[in-house]
VEXDREN-2710 file (C-alpha; in Angstrom, 1 decimal):
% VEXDREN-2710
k/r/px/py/pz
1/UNK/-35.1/-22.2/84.3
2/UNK/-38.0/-21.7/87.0
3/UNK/-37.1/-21.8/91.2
4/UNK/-40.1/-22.0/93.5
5/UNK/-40.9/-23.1/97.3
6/UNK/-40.6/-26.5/98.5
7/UNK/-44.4/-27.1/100.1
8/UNK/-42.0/-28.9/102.9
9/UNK/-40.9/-26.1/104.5
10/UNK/-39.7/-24.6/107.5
11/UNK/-40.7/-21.1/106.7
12/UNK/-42.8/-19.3/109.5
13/UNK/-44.1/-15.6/109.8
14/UNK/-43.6/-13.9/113.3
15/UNK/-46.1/-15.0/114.4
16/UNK/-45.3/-19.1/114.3
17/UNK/-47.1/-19.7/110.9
18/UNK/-46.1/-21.8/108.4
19/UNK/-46.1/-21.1/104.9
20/UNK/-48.6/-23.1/102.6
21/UNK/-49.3/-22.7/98.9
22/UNK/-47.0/-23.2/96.0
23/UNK/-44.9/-20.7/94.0
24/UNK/-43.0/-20.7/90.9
25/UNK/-41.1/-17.9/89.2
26/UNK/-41.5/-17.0/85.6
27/UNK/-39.1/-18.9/82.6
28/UNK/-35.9/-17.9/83.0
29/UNK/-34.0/-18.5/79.9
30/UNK/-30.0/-18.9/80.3
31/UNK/-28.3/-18.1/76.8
32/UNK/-24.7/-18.5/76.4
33/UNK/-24.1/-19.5/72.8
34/UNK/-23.6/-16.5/69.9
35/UNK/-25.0/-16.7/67.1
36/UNK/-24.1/-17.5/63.7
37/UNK/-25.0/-16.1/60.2
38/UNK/-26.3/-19.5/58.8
39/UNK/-27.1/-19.0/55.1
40/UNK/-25.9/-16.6/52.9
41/UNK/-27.9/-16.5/49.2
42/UNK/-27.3/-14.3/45.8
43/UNK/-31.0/-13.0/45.5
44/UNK/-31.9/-14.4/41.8
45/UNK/-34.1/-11.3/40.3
46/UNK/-35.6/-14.1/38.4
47/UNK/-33.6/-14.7/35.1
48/UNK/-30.3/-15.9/36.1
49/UNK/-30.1/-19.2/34.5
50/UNK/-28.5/-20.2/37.8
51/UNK/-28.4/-19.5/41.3
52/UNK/-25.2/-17.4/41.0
53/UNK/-25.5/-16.4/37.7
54/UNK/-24.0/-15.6/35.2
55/UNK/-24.7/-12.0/34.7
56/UNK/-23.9/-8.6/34.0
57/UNK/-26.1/-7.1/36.1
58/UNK/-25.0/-3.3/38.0
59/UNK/-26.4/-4.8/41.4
60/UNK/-26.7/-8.0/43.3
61/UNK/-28.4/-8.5/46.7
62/UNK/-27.5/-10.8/49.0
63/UNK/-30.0/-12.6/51.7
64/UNK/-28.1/-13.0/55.2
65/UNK/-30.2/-15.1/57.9
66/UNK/-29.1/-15.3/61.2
67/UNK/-29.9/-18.3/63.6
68/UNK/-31.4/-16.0/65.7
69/UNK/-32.2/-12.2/66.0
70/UNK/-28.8/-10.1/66.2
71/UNK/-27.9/-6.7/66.5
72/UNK/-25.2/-4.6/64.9
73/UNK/-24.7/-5.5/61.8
74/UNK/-23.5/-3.3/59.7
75/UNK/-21.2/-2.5/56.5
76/UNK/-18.4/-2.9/58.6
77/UNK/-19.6/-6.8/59.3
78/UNK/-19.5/-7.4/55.8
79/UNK/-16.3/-9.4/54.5
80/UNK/-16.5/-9.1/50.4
81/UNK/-14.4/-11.5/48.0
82/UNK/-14.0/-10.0/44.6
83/UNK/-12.0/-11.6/42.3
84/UNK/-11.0/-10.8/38.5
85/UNK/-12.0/-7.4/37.2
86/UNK/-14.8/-7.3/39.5
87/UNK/-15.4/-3.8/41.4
88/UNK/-18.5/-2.0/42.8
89/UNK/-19.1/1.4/44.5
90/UNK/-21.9/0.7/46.9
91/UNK/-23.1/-1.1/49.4
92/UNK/-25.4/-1.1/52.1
93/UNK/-27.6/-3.7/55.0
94/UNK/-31.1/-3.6/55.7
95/UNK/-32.8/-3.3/58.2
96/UNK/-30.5/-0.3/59.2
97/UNK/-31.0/-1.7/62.6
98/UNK/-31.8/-4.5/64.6
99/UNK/-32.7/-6.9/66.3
100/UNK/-33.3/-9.0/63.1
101/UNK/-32.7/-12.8/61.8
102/UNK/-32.8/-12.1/57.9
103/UNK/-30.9/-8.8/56.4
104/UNK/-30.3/-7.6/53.0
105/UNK/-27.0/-6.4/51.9
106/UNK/-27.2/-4.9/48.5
107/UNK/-23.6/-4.0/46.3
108/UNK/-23.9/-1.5/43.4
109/UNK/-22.2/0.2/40.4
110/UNK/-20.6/-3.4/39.7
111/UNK/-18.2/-3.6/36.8
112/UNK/-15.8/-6.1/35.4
113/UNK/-15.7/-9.9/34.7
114/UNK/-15.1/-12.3/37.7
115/UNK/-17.0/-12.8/40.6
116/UNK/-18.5/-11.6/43.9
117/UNK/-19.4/-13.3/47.1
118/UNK/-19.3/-11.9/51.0
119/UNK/-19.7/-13.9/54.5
120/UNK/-20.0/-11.7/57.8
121/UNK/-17.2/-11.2/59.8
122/UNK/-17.0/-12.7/63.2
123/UNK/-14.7/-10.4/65.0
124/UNK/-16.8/-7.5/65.2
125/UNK/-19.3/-6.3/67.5
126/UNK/-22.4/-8.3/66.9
127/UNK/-24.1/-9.6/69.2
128/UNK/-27.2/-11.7/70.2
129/UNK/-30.2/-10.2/72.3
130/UNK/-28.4/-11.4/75.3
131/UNK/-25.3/-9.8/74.5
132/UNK/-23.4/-12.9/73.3
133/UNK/-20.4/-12.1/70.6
134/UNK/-21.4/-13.8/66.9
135/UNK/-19.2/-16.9/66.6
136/UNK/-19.1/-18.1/63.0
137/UNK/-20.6/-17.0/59.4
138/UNK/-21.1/-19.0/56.0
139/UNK/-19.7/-17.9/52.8
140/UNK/-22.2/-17.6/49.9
141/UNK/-22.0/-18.4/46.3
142/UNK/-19.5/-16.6/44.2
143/UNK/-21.9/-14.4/41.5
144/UNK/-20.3/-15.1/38.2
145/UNK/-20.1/-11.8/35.9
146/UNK/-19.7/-12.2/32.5
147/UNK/-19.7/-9.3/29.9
148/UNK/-22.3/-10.7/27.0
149/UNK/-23.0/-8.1/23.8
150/UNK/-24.6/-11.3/21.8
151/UNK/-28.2/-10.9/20.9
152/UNK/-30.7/-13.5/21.1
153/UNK/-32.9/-14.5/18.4
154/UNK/-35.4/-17.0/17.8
155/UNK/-34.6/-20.1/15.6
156/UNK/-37.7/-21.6/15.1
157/UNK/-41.5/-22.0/15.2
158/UNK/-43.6/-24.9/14.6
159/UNK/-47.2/-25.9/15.8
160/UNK/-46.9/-29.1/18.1
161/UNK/-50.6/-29.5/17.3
162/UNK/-51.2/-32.2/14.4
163/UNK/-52.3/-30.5/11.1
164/UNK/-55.0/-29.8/9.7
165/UNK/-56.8/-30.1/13.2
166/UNK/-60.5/-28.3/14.4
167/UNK/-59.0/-28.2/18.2
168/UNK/-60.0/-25.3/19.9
169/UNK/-56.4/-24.8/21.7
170/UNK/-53.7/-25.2/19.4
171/UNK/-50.2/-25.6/20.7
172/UNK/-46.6/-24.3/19.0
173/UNK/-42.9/-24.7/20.4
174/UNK/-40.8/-21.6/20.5
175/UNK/-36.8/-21.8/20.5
176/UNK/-34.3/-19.1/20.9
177/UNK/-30.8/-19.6/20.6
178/UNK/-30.2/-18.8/24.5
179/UNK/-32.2/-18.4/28.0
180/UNK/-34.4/-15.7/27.3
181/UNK/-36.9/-14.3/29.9
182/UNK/-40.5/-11.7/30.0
183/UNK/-41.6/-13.7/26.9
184/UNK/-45.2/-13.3/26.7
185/UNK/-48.1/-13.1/24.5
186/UNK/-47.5/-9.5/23.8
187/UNK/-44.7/-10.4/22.2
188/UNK/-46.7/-12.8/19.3
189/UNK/-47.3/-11.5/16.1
190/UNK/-50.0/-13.4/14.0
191/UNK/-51.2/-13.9/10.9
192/UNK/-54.3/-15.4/9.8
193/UNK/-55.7/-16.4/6.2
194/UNK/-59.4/-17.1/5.4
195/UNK/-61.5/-17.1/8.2
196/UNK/-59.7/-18.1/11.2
197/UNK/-60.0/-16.8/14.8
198/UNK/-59.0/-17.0/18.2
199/UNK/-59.3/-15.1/22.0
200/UNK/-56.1/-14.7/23.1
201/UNK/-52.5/-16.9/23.4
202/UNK/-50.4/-17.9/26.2
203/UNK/-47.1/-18.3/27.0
204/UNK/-45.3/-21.1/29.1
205/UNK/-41.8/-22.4/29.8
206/UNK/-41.3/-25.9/28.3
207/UNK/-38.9/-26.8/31.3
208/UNK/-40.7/-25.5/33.6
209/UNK/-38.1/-22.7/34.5
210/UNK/-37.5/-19.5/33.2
211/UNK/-34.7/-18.3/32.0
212/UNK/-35.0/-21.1/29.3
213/UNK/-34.3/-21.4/25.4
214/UNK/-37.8/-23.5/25.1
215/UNK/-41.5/-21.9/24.9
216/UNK/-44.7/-23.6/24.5
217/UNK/-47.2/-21.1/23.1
218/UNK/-51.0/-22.1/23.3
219/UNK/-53.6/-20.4/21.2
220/UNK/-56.8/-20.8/22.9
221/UNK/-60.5/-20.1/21.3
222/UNK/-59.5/-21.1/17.8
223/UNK/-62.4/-20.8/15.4
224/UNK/-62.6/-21.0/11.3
225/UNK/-60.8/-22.4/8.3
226/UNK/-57.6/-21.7/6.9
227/UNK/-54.2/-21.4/8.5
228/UNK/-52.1/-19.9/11.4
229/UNK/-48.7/-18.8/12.0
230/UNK/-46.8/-16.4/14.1
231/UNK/-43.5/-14.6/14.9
232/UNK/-41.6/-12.8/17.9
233/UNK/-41.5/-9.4/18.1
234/UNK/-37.9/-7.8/18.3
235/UNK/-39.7/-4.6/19.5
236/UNK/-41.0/-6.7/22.6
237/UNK/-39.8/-7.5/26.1
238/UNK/-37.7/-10.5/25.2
239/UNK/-34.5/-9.7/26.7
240/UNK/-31.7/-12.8/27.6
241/UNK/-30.5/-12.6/30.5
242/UNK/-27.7/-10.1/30.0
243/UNK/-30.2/-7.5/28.7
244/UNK/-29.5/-8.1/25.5
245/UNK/-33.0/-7.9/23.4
246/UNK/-33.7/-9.9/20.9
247/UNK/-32.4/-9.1/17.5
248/UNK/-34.5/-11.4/14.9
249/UNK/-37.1/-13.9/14.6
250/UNK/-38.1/-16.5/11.8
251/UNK/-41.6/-16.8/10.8
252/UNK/-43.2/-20.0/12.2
253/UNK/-44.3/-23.1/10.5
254/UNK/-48.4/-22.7/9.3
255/UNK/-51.0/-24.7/11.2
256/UNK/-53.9/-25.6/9.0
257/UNK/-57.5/-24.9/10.9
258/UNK/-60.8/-26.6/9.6
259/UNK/-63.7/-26.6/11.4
260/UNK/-65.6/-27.7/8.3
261/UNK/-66.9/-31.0/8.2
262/UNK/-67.3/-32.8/5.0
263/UNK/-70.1/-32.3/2.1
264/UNK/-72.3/-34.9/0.3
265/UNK/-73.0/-34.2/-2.8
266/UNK/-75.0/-36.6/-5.4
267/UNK/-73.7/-37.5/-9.1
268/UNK/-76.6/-38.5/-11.0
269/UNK/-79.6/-40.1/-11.1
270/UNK/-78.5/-42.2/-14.3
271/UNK/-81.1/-43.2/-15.8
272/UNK/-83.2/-40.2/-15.0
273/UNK/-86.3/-42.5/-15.7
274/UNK/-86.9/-46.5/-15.4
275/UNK/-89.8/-48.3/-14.5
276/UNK/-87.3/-50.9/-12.5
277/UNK/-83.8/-49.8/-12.2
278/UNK/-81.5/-50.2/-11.8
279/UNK/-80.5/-46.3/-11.3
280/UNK/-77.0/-45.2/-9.6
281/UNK/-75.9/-42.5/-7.8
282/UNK/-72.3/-41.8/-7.0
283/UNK/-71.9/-40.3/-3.2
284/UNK/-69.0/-37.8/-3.4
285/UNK/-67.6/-36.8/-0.1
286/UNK/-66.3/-33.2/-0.3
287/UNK/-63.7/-31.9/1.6
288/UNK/-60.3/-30.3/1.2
289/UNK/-58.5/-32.1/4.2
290/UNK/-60.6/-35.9/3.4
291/UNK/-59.7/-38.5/5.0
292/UNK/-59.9/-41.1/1.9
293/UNK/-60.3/-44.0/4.4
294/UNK/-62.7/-43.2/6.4
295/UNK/-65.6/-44.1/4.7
296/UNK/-68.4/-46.4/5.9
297/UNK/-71.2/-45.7/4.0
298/UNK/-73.7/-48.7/3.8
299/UNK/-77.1/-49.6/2.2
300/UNK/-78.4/-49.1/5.8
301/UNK/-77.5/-45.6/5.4
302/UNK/-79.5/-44.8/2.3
303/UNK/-83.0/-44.3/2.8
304/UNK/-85.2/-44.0/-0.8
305/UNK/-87.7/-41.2/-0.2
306/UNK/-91.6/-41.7/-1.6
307/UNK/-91.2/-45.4/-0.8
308/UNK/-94.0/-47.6/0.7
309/UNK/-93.8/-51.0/2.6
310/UNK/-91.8/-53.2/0.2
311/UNK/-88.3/-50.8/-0.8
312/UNK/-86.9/-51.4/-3.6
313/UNK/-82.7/-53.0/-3.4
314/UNK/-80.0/-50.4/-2.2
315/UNK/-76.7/-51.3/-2.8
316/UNK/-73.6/-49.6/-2.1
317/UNK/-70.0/-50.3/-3.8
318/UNK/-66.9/-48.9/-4.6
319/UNK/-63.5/-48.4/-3.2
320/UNK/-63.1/-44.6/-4.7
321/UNK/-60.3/-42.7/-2.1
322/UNK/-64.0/-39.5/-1.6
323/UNK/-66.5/-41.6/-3.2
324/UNK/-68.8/-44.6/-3.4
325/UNK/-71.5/-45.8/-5.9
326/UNK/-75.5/-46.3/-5.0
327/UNK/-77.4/-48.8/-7.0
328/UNK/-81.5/-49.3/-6.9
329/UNK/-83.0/-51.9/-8.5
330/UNK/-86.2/-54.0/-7.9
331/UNK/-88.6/-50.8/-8.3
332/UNK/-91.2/-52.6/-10.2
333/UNK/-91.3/-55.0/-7.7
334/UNK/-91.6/-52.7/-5.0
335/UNK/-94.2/-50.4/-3.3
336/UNK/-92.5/-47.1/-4.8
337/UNK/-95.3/-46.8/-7.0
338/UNK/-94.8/-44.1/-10.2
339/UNK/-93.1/-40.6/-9.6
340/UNK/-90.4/-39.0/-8.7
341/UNK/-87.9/-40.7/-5.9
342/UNK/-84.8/-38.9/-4.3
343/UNK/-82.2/-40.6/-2.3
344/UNK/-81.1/-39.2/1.2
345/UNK/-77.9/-40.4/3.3
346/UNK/-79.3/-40.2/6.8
347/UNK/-76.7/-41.6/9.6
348/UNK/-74.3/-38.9/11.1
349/UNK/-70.5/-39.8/10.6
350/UNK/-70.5/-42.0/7.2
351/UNK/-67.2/-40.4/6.6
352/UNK/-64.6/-38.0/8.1
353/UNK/-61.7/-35.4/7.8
354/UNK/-58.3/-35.6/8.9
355/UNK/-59.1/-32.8/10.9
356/UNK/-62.1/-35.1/12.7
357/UNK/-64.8/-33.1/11.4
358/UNK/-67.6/-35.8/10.9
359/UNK/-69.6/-36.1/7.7
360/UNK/-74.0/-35.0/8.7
361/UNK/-76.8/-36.4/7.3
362/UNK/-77.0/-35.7/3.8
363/UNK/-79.9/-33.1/1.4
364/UNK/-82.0/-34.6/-0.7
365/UNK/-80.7/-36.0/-4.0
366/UNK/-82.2/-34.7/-7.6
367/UNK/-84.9/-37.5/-8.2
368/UNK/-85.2/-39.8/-11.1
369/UNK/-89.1/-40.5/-12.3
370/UNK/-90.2/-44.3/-12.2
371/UNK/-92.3/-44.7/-15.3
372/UNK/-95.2/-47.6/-15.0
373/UNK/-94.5/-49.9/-17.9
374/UNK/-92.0/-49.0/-20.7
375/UNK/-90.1/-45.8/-19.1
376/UNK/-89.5/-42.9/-21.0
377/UNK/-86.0/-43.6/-21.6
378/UNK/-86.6/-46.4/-24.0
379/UNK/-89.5/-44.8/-25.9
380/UNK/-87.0/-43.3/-28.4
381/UNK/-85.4/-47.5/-29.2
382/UNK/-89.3/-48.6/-29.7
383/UNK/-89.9/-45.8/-32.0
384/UNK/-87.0/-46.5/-34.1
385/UNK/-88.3/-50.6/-33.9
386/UNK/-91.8/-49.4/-35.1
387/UNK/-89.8/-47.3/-37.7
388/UNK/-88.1/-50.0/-38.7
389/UNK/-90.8/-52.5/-38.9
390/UNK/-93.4/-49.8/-40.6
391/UNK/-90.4/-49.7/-43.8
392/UNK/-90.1/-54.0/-43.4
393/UNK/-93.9/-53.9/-44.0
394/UNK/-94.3/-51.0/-46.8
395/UNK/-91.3/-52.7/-48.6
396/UNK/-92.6/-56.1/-48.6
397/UNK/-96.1/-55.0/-50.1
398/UNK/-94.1/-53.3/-53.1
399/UNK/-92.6/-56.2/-53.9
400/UNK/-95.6/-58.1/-53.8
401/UNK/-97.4/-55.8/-55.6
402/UNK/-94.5/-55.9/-58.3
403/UNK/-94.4/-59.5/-58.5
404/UNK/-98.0/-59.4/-59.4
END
């Protein structure tokens, strides 16, 4: 409320002057409403699996907020509701004084099974700023004690992550047979074989929420080849959330790292030496986690080292699960010319792993010789031939001879 001067006035100083100008007075505010404790709330330390509980917890706060600042309120404004076994020693409000909306009250040295819940009471002697008597209160939640003596443990362990995989985050779900809470990486113990790595490993509710029976752990900087596993640690924080810690844990499923990609290696030549071919190879695609149909290895893939303008024919066949067979021919007809030739695959990602690792371009082949004429390969058959006609020739003069 404000109150001011009317400009249309009759006031006049002693002199027969009237009063000009304008006035008003400060706000006035008129308050005659009490106040009221409007919300009441169990303070959740952060691993009830509830609002109220359950827990076995020594001491529980309580939030109390006021719809405006009060004053007075004390221990003897607090009405407690105790049901059960349910006892405590101790309690106590704070701020100690006021004015003040929100308050704490705090009850210790709490035993028993049942539960616990307060209000404020409305016949005592607080009041607003403005001296105005409270005039009603909420009721919070009942805190649910329970006594639990039941340790946790973790049931399983498995990686999430498809296997065998080259990610560099891997991913495995955690379960536990109950809400458990201050589950971290600290609380991981690895193990590794052959040459894998990684920087560190993170832990994360899978509902979102902790308390929760449900972890998703994420192993970041993953490097090498071989496998990875894991368990909880019962000397760690995990704790359910009674207290309890946790009493045992089963060693996780085994995630397969490779970060290897796949080898070509070269059967043959066979022949070692032809002046025309044809000469085959067998491509072998080596790799312990193959991916048998993934294979695309084509002519166009193959290039013939030592060759001129007009290459000789490159075929490639087969349906082998890691391999696939390379034919030349046509050499004589071709600007190869005599010497040795090596074959080389030369595209990037003819074949690949299950863990995606693509196939690279290929070394160098051993190299068969192309022979001008008759190769070397068939000079032991034309020897024999000559052999063989030499005796035809020596035998058919004896008998002449003896015929004579």
């Amino acid at each position: 409320m404000r109150f001011g001067f009317d400009p249309a006035n009759n006031i006049r100083d002693l002199a027969g002057n009237t009063l000009t100008g304008t006035m008003s007075s400060p706000l006035i505010h008129i308050d005659n409403t009490g106040p009221s404790a409007a919300a009441i709330t169990p303070v959740n330390p952060g691993y009830w699996p509830n609002p109220n509980g359950p827990t076995n917890d020594t001491v529980v706060r309580f939030t109390v907020q006021f719809n405006e600042p009060v004053m007075n309120f004390g221990l003897d404004d607090v009405l407690i509701t105790q049901t059960g076994t349910v006892t405590h020693t101790n309690t106590s409000v704070l701020p100690a004084t006021g004015p003040a909306s929100t308050y704490t009250v705090r009850f210790s040295g709490i035993t028993g099974i049942g539960t616990l819940s307060m209000s404020v009471d409305t016949t005592g002697d607080i009041v607003d700023r403005v001296g105005n008597p409270i005039e009603s209160s909420v009721t919070s939640l009942s805190v649910i004690f329970l006594e639990d003596t039941d340790a946790p443990y973790c049931t399983a362990i498995y990686p999430t992550t498809s296997s065998p995989t080259n990610d560099n985050t891997v991913y495995f779900a955690v379960a536990f047979s109950e809400p458990v809470y201050d589950f971290d990486g600290t609380d991981l113990l690895f193990s590794k074989s052959g040459t894998v790595g990684f920087t560190t490993a993170t832990v994360s509710p899978t509902t979102g929420v902790i308390p929760t029976d449900a972890y998703t752990v994420a192993v970041h900087g993953v490097t090498g080849d071989g496998r990875l596993w894991f368990r909880v640690d019962t000397d760690g924080d995990v704790k359910d959330t009674f207290h309890n810690p946790l009493q045992s844990s089963v060693v996780g499923d085994q995630l397969t790292i490779d970060n290897t990609p796949p080898a070509i290696l070269f059967n043959g030549p066979d022949p070692v030496s032809t002046s025309d071919g044809p000469v085959e190879y067998t491509v072998i695609y080596d790799d312990l986690h193959f991916d048998t149909t993934s294979i695309t290895l084509s002519a166009a893939d193959i290039t013939v080292l030592n060759v001129g303008k007009a290459a000789p024919t490159v075929v490639v066949s087969g349906t082998a699960p890691n391999q696939r067979l390379v034919t030349i021919s046509d050499l004589a007809g071709s600007d190869i010319g005599a010497g040795e030739v090596a074959i080389q695959v030369t595209r990037v990602g003819t074949a690949y792993d299950l863990a995606g690792n693509t196939a690279p371009i290929s070394g160098e082949s051993d190299p068969f010789t192309v022979e001008e004429g008759m190769p070397l390969a068939w000079w032991p058959l034309a020897i024999a031939l000559m052999l063989a006609a030499a005796l035809v020739f020596t035998w058919r003069r004896e008998r002449r001879a003896g015929e004579r």
